[in-house]
mmCIF file of the N, C-alpha and C atoms, coordinates in Angstrom:
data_MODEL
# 
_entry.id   MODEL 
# 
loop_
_atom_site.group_PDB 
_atom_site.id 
_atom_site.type_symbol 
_atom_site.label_atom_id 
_atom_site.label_alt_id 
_atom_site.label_comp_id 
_atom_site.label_asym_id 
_atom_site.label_entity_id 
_atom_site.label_seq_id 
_atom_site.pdbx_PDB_ins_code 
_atom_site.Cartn_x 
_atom_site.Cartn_y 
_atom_site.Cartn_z 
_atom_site.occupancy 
_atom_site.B_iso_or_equiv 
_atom_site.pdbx_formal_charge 
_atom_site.auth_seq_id 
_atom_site.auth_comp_id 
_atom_site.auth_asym_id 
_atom_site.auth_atom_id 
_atom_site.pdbx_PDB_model_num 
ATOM 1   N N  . UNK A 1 1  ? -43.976 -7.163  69.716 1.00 0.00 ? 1  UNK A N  1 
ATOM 2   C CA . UNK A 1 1  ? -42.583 -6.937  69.358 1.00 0.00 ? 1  UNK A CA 1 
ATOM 3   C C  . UNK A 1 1  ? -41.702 -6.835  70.597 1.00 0.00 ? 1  UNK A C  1 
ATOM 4   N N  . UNK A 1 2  ? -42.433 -6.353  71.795 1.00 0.00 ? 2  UNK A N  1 
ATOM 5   C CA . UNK A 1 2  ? -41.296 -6.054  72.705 1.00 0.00 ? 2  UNK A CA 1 
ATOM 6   C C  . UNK A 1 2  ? -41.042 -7.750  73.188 1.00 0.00 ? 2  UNK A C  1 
ATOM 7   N N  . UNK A 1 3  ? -41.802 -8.553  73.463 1.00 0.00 ? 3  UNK A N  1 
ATOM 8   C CA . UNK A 1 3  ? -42.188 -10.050 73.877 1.00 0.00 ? 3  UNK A CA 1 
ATOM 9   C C  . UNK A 1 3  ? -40.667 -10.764 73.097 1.00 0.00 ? 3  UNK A C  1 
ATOM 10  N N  . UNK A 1 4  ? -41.011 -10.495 72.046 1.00 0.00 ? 4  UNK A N  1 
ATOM 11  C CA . UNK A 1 4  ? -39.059 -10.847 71.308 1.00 0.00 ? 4  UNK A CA 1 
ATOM 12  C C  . UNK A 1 4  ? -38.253 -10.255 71.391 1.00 0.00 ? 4  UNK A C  1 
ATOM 13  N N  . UNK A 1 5  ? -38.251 -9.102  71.358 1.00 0.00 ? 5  UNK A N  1 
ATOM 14  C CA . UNK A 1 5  ? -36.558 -8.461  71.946 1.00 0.00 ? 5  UNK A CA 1 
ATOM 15  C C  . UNK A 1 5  ? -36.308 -8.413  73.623 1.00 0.00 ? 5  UNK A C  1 
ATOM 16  N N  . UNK A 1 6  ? -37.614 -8.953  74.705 1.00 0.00 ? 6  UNK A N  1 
ATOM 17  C CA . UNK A 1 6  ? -37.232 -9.599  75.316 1.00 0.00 ? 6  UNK A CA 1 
ATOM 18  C C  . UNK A 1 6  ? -36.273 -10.898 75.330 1.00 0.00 ? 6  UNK A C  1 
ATOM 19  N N  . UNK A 1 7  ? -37.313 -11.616 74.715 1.00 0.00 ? 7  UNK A N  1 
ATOM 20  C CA . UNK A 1 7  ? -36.712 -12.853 74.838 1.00 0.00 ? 7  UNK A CA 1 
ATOM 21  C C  . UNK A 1 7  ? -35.278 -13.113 74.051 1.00 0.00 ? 7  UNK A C  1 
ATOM 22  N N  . UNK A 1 8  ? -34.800 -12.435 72.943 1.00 0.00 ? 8  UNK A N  1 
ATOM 23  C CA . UNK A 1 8  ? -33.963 -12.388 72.567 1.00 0.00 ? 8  UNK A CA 1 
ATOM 24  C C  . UNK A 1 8  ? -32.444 -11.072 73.614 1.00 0.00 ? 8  UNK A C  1 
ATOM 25  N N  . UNK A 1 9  ? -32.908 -10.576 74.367 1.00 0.00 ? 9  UNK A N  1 
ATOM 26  C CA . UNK A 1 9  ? -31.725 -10.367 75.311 1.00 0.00 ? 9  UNK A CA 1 
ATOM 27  C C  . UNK A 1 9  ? -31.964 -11.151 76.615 1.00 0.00 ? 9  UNK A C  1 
ATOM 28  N N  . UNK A 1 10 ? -33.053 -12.001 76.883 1.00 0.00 ? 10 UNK A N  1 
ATOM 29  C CA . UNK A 1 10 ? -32.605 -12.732 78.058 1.00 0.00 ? 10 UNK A CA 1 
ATOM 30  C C  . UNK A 1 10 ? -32.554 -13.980 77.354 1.00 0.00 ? 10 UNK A C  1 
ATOM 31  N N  . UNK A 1 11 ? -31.887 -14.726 76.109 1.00 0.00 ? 11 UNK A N  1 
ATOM 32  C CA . UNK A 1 11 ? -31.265 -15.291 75.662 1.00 0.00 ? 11 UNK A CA 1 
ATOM 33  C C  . UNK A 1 11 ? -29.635 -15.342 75.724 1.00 0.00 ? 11 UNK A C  1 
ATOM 34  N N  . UNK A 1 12 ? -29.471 -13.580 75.340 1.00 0.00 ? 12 UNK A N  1 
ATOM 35  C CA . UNK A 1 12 ? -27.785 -13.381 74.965 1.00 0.00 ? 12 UNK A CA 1 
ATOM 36  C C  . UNK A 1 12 ? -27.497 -13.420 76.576 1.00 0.00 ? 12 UNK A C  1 
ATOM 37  N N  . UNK A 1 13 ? -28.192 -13.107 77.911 1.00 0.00 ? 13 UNK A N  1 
ATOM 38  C CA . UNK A 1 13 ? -27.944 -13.403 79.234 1.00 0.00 ? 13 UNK A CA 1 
ATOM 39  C C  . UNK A 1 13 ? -27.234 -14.512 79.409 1.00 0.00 ? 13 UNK A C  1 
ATOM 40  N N  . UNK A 1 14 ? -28.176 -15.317 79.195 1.00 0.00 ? 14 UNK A N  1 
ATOM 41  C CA . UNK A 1 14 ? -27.918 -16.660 79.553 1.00 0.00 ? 14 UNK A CA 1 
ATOM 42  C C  . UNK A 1 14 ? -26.908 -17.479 78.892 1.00 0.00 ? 14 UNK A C  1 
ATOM 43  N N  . UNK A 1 15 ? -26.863 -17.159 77.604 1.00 0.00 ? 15 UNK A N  1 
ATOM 44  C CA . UNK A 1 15 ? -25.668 -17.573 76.695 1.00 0.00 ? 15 UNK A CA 1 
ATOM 45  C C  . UNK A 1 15 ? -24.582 -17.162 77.364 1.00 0.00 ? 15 UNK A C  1 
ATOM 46  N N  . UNK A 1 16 ? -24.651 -16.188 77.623 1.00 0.00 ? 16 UNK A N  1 
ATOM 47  C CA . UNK A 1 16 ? -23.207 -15.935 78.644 1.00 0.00 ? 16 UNK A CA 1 
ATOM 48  C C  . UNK A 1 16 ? -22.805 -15.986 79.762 1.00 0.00 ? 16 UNK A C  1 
ATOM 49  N N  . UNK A 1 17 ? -23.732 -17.105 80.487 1.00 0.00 ? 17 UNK A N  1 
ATOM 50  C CA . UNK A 1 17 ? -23.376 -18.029 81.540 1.00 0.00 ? 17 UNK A CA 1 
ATOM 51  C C  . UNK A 1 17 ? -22.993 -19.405 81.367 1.00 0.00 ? 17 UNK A C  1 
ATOM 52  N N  . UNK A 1 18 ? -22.908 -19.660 79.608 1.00 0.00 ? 18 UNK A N  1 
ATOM 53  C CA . UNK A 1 18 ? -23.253 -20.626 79.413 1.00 0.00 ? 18 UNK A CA 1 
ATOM 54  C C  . UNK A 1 18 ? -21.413 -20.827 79.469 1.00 0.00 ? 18 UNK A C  1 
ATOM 55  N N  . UNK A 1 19 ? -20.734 -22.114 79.932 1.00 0.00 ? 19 UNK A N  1 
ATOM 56  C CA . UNK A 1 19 ? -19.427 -22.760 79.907 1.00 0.00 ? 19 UNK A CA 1 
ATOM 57  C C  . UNK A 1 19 ? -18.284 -23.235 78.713 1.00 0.00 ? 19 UNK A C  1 
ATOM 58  N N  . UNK A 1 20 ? -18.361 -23.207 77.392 1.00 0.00 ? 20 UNK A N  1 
ATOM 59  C CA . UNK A 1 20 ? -18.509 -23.998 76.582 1.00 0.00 ? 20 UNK A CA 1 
ATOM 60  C C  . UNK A 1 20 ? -17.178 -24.829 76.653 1.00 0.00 ? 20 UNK A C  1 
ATOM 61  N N  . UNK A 1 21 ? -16.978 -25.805 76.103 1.00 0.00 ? 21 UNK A N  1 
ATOM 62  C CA . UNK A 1 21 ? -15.530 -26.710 76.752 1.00 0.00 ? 21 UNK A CA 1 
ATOM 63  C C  . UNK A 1 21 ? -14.867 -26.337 75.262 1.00 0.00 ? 21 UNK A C  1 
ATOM 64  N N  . UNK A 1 22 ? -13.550 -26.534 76.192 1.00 0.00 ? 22 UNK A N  1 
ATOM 65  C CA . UNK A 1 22 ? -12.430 -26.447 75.287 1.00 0.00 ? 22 UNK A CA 1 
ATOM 66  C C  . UNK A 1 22 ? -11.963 -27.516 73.979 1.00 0.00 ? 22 UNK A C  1 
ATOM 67  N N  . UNK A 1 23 ? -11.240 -26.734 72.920 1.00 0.00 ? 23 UNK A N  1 
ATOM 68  C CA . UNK A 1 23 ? -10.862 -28.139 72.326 1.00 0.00 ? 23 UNK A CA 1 
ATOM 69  C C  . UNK A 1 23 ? -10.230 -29.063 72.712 1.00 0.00 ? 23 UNK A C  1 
ATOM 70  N N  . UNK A 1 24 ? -9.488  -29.347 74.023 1.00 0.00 ? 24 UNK A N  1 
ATOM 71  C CA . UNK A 1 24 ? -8.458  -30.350 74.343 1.00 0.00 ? 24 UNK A CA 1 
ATOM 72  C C  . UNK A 1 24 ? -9.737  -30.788 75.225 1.00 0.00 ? 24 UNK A C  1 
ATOM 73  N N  . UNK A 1 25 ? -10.929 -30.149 75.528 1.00 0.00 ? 25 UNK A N  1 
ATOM 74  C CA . UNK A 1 25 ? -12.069 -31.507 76.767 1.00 0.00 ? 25 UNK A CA 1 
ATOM 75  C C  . UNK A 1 25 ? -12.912 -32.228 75.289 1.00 0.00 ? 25 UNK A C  1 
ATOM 76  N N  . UNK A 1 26 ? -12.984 -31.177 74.159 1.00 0.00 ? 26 UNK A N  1 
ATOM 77  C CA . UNK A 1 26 ? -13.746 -31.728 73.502 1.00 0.00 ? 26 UNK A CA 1 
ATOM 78  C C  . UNK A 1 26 ? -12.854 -32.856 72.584 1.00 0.00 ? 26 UNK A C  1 
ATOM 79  N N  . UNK A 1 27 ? -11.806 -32.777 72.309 1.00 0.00 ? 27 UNK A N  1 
ATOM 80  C CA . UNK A 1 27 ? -10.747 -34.047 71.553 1.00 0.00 ? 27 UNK A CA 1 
ATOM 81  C C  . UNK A 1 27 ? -10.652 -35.002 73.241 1.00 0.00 ? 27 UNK A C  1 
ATOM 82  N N  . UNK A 1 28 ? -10.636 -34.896 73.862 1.00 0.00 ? 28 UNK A N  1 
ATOM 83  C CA . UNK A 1 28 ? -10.742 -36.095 75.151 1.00 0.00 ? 28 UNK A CA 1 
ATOM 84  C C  . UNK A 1 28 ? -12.240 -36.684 75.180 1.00 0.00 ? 28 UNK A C  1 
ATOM 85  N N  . UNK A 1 29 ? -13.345 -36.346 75.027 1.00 0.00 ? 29 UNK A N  1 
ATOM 86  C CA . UNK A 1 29 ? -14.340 -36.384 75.130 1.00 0.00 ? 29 UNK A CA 1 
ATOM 87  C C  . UNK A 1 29 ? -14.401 -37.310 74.054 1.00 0.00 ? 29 UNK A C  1 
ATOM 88  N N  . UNK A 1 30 ? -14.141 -36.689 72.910 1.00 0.00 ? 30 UNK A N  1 
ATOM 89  C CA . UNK A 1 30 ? -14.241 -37.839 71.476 1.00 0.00 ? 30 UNK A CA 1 
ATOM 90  C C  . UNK A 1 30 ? -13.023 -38.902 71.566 1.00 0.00 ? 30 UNK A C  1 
ATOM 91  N N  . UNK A 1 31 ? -11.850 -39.091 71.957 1.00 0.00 ? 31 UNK A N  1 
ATOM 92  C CA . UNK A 1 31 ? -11.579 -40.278 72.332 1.00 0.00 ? 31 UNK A CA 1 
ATOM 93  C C  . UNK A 1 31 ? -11.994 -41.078 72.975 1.00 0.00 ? 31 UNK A C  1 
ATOM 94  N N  . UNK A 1 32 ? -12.494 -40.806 73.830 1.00 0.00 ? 32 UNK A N  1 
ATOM 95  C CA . UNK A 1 32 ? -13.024 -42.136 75.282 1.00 0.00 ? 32 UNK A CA 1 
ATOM 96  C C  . UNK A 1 32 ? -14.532 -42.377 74.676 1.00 0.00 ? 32 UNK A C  1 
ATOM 97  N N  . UNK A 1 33 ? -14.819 -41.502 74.041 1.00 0.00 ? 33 UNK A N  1 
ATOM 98  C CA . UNK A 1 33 ? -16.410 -42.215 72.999 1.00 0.00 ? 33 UNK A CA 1 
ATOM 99  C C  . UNK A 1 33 ? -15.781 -43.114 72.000 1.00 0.00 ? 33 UNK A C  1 
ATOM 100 N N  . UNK A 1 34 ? -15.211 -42.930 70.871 1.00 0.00 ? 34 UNK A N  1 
ATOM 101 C CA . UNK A 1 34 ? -14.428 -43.725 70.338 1.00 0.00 ? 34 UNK A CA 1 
ATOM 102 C C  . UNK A 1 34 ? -14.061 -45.209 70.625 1.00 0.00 ? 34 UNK A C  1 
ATOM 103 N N  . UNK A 1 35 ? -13.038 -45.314 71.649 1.00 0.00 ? 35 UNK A N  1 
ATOM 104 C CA . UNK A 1 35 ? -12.607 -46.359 72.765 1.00 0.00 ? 35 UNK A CA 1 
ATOM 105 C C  . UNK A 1 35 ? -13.732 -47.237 73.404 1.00 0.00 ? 35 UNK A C  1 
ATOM 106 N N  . UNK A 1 36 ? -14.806 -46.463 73.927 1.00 0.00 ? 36 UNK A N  1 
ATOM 107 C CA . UNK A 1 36 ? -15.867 -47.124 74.578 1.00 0.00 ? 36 UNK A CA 1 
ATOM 108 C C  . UNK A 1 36 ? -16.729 -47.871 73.164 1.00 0.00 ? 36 UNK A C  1 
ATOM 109 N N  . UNK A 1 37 ? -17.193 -47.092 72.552 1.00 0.00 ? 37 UNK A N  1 
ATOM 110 C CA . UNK A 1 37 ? -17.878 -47.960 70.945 1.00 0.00 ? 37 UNK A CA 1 
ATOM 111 C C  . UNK A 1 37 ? -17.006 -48.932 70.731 1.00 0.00 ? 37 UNK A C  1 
ATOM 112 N N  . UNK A 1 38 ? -15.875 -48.534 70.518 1.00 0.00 ? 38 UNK A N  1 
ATOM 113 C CA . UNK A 1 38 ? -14.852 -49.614 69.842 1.00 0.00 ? 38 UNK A CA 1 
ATOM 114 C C  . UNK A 1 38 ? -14.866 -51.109 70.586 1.00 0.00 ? 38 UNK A C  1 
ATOM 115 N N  . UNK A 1 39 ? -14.949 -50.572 72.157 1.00 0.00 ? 39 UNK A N  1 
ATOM 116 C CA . UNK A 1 39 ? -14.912 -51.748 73.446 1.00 0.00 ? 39 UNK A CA 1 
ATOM 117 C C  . UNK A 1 39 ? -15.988 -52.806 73.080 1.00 0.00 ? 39 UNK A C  1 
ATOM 118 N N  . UNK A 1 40 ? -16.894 -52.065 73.839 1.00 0.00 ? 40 UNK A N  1 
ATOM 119 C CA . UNK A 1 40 ? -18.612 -52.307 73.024 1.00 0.00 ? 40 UNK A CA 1 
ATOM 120 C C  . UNK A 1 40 ? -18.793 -53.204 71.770 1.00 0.00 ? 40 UNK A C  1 
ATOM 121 N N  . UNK A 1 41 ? -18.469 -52.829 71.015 1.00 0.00 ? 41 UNK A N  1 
ATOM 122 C CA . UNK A 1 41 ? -18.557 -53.584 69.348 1.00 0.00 ? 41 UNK A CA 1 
ATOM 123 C C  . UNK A 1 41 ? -17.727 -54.976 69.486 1.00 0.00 ? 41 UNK A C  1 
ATOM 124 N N  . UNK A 1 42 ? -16.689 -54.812 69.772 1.00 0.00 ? 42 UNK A N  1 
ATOM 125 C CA . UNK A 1 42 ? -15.744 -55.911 69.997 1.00 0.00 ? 42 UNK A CA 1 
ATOM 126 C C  . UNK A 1 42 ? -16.383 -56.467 70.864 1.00 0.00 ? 42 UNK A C  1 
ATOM 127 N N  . UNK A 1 43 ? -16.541 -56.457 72.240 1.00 0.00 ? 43 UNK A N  1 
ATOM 128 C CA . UNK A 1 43 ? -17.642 -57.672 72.852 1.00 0.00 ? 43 UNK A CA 1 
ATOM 129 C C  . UNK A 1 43 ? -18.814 -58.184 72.153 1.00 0.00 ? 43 UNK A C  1 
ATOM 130 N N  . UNK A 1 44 ? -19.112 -57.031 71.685 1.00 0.00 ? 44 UNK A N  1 
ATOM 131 C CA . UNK A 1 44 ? -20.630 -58.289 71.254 1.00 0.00 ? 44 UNK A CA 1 
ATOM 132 C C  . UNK A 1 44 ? -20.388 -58.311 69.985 1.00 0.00 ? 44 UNK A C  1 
ATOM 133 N N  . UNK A 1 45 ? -19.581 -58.261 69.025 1.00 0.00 ? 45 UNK A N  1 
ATOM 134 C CA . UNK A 1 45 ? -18.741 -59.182 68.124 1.00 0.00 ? 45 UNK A CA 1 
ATOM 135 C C  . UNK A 1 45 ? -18.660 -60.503 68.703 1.00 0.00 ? 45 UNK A C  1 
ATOM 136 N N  . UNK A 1 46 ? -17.845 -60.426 69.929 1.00 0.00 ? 46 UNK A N  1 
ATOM 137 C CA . UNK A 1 46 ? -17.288 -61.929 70.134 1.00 0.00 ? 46 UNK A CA 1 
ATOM 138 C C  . UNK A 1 46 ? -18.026 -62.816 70.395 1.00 0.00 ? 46 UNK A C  1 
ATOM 139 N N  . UNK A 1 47 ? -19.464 -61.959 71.453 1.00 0.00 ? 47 UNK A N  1 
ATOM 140 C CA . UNK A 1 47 ? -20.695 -62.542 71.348 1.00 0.00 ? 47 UNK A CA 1 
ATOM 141 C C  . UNK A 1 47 ? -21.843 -63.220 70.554 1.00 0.00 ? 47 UNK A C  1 
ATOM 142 N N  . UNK A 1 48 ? -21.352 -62.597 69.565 1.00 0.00 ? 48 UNK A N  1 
ATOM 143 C CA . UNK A 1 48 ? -22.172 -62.947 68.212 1.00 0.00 ? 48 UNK A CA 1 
ATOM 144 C C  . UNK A 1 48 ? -21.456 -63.953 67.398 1.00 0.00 ? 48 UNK A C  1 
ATOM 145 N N  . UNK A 1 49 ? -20.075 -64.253 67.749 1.00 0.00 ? 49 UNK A N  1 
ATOM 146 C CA . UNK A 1 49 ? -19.474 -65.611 67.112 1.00 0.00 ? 49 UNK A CA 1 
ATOM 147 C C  . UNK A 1 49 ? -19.436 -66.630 68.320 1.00 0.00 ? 49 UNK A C  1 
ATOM 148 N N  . UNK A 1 50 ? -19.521 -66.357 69.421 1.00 0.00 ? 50 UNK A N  1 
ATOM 149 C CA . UNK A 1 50 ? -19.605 -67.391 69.916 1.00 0.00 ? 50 UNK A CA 1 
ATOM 150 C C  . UNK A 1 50 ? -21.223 -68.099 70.270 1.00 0.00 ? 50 UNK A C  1 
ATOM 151 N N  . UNK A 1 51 ? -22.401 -66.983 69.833 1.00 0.00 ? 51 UNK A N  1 
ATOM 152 C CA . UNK A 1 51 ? -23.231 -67.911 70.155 1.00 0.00 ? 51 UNK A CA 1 
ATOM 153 C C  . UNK A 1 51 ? -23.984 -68.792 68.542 1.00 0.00 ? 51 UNK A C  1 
ATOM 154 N N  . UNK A 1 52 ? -23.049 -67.555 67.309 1.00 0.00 ? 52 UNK A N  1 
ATOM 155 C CA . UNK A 1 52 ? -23.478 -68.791 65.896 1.00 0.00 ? 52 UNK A CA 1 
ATOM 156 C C  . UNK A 1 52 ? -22.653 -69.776 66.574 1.00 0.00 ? 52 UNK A C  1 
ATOM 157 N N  . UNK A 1 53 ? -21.692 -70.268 66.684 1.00 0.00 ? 53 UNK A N  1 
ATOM 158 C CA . UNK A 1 53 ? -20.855 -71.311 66.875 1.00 0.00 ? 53 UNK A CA 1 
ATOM 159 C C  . UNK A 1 53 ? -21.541 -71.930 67.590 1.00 0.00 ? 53 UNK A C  1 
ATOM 160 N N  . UNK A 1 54 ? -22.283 -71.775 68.862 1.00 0.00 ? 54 UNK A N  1 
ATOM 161 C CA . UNK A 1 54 ? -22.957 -72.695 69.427 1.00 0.00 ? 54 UNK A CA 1 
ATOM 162 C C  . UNK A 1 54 ? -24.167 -73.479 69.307 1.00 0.00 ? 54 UNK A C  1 
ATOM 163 N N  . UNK A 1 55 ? -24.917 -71.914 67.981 1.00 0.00 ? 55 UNK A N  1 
ATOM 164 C CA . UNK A 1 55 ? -26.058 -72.550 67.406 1.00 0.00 ? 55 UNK A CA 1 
ATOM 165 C C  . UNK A 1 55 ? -25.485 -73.165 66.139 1.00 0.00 ? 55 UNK A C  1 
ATOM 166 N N  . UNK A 1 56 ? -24.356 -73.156 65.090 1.00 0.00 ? 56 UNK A N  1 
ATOM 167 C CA . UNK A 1 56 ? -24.280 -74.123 64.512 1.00 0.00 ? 56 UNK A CA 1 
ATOM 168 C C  . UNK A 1 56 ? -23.692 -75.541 65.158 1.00 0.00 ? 56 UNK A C  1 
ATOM 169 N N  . UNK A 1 57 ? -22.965 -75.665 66.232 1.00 0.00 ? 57 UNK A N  1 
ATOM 170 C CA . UNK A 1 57 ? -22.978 -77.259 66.516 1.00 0.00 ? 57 UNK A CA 1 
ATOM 171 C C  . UNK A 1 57 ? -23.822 -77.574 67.308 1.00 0.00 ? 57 UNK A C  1 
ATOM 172 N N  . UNK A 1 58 ? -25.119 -76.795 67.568 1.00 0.00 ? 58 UNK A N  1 
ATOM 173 C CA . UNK A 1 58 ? -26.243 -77.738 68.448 1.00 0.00 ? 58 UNK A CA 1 
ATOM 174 C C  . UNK A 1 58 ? -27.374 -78.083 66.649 1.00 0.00 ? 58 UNK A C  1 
ATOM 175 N N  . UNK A 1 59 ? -27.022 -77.247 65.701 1.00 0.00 ? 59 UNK A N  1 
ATOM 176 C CA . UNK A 1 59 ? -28.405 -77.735 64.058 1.00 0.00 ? 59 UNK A CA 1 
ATOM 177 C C  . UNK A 1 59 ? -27.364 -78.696 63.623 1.00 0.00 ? 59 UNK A C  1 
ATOM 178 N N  . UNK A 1 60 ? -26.137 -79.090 64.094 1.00 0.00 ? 60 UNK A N  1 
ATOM 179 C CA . UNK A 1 60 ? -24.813 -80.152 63.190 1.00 0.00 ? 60 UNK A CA 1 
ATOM 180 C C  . UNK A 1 60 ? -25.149 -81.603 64.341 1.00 0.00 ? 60 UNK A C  1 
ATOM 181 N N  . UNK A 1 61 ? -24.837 -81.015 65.496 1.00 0.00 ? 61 UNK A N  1 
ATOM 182 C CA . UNK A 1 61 ? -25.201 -82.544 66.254 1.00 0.00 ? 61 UNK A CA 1 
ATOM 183 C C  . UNK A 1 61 ? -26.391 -83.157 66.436 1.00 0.00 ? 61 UNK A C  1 
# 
């Protein structure tokens, strides 16, 4: 028993070294993830039509 109420106050220790970010790092944080997926997807979107396009006119010619 003592082995856990150790470990459970050098838990609440450390928790309270711990930083946690704000809502304006965490709404910045989820925009530029957002933006970057969004980036991401859209390239290899374009990638993915331009290489059917190339594999349908190389099975057409």
């Amino acid at each position: 028993m003592n082995k856990v109420i150790s470990f459970i106050k050098s838990s609440k220790v450390e928790l309270d070294k711990v930083i946690f970010p704000t809502k304006i790092q965490v709404k910045q944080a989820f925009i530029a993830v957002v933006i970057v997926v969004a980036v991401i997807a859209a390239y290899l979107a374009l990638v993915d039509l331009l290489m059917s396009t190339i594999v349908s006119n190389a099975l057409e010619g």
